[in-house]
Structure formats: C-alpha cells, structure tokens
Backbone as CSV, one residue per row, in Angstrom:
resi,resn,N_x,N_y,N_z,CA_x,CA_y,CA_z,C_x,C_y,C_z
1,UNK,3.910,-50.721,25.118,3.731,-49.305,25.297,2.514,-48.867,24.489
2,UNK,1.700,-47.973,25.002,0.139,-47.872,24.487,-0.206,-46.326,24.676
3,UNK,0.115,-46.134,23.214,-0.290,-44.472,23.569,-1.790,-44.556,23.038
4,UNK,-2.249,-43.870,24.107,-3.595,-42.883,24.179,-3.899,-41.711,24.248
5,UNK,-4.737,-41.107,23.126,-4.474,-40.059,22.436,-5.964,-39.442,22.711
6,UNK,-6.715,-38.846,24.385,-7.718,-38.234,24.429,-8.416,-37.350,23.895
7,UNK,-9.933,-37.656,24.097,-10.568,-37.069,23.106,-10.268,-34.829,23.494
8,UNK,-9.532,-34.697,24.253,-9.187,-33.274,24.328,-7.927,-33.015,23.603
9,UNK,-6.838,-33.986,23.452,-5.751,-33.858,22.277,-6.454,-33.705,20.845
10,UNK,-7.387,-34.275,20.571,-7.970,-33.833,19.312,-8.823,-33.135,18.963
11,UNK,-9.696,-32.334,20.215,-9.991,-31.419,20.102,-8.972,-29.794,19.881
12,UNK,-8.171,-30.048,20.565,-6.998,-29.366,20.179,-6.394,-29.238,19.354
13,UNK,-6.121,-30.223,18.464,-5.418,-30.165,16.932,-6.243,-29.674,16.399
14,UNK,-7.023,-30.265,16.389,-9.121,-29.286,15.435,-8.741,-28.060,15.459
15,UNK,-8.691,-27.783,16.319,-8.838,-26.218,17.152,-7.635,-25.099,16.295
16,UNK,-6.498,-25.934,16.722,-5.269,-25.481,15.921,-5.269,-25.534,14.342
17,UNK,-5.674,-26.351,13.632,-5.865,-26.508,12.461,-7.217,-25.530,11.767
18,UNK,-8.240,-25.467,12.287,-9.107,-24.741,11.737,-8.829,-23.166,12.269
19,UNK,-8.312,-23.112,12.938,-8.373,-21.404,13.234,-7.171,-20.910,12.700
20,UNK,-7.754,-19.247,12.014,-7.135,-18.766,10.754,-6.918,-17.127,11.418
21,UNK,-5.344,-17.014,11.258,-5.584,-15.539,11.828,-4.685,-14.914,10.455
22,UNK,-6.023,-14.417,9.397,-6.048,-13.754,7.814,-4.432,-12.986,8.138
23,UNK,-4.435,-11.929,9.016,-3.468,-11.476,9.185,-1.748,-11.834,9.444
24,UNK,-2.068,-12.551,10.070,-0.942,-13.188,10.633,-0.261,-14.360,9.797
25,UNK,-0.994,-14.967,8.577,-1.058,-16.230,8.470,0.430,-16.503,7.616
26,UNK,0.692,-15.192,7.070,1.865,-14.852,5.520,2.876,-14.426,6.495
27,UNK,3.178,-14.185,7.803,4.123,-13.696,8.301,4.506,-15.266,9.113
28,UNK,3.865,-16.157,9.865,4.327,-16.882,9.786,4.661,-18.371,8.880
29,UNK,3.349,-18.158,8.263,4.439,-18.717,6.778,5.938,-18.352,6.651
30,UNK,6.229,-17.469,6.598,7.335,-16.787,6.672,8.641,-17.002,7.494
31,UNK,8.532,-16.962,8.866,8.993,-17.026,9.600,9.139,-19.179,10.061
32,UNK,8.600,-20.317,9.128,8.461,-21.068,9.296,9.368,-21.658,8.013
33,UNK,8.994,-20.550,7.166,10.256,-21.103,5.842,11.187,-20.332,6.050
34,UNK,11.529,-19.671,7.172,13.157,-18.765,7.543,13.207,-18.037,6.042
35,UNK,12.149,-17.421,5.970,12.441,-16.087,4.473,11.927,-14.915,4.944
36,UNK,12.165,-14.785,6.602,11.671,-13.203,7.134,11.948,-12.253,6.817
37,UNK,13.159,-12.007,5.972,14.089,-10.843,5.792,13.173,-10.697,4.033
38,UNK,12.997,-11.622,3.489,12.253,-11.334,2.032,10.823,-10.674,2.197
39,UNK,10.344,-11.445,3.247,8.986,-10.840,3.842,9.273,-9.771,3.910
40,UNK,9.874,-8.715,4.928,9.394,-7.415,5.521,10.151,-6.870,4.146
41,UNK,11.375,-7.409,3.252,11.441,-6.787,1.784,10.210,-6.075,0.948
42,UNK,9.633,-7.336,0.461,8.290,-7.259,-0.499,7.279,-6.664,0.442
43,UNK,6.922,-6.551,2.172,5.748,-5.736,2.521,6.260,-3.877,2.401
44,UNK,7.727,-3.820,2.528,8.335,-2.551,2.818,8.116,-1.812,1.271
45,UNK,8.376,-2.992,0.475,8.788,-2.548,-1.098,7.317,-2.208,-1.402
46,UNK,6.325,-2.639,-1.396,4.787,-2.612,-1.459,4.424,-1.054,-1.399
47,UNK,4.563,-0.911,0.019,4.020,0.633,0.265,5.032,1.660,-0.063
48,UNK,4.164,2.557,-0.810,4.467,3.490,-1.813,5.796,4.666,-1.332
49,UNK,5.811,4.975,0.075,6.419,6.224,0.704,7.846,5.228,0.892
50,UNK,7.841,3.798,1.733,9.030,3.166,2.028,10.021,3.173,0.455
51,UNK,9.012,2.631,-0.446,9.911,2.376,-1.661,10.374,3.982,-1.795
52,UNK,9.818,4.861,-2.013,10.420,6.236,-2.848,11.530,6.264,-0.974
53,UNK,11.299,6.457,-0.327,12.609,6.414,0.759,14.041,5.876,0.335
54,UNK,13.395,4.151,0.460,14.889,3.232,-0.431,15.275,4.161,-1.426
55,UNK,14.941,4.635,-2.253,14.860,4.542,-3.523,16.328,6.226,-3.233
56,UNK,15.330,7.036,-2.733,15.936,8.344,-2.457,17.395,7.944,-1.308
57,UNK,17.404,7.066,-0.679,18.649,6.650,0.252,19.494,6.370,-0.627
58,UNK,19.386,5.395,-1.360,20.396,4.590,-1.870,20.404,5.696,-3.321
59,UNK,19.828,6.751,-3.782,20.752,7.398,-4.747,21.777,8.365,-4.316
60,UNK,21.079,8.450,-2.794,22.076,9.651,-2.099,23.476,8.434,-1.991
61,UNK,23.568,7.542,-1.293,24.539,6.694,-1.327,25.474,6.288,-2.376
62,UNK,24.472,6.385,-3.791,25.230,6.134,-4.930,25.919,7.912,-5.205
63,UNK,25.360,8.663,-4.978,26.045,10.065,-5.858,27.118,10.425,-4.597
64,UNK,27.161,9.945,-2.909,28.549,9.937,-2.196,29.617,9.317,-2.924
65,UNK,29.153,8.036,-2.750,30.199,6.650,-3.417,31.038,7.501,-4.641
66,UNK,30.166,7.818,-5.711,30.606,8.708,-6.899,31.570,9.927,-6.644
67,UNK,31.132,10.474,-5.991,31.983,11.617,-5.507,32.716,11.827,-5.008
68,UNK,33.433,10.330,-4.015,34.530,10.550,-3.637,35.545,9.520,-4.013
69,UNK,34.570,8.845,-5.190,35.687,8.477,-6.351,36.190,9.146,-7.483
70,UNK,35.286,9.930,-7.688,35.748,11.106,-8.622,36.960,11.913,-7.917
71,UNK,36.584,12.326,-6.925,37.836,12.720,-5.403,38.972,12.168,-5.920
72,UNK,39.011,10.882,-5.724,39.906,10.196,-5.331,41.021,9.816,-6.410
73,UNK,40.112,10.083,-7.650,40.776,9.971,-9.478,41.265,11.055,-9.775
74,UNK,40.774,12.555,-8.961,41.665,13.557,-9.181,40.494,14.291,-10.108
75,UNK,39.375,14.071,-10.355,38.736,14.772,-11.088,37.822,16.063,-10.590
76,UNK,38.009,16.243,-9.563,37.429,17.362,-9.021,38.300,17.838,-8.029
C-alpha cells in the first residue's frame, strides 16, 4: 500500500498553516480546548458596561434571596 501525498495536499497544509485570522484565532483556540464558556466569561467580563450589568444583576439577586429570607425568619 503506497500513499502518495500530491504536490496540491501540501500546498494546502501550507496554506492552512500559514494563514492567520488575528481575530478569530483566541476563539478557536477556545473552542478546540472546549473552554468556550470561560472565553465569552473573560471577553464579557473585559468590557466595562457587561461587567457593571453582572455586577448590578446579581446584587439585585442577592438583596431578593435576602429578603425573602429575612421573610421567611419572620424578620420583617
């Protein structure tokens, strides 16, 4: 059995190997080490308006949670 490996298969790997898309390159990194969900974390956490969002969600979430355990202890 005799594999032959034309000179257009290796122009093709070339091809694939040298071309760089800057943008793209950290998302599939990403998506190649199955850590997509950490990715869009750290790009979401990055920009300034998403973080103060999280940030403002989850205190509203924490002062519910609070309040209707306080409810629930009889303290209000």
């Amino acid at each position: 059995m005799n594999a032959i490996m034309t000179n257009f298969d290796i122009e093709n790997a070339d091809a694939r190997g040298t071309r760089k898309w800057e943008g793209l390159s950290e998302i599939d990194q990403a998506i190649r080490e199955n850590r997509l969900m950490e990715y869009r974390i750290k790009k979401s956490w990055a920009d300034p308006w998403a973080r103060s969002l999280t940030i403002a969600v989850l205190v509203v979430i924490a002062v519910g949670f609070s309040y209707l355990a306080g409810a629930s202890f009889g303290l209000w």
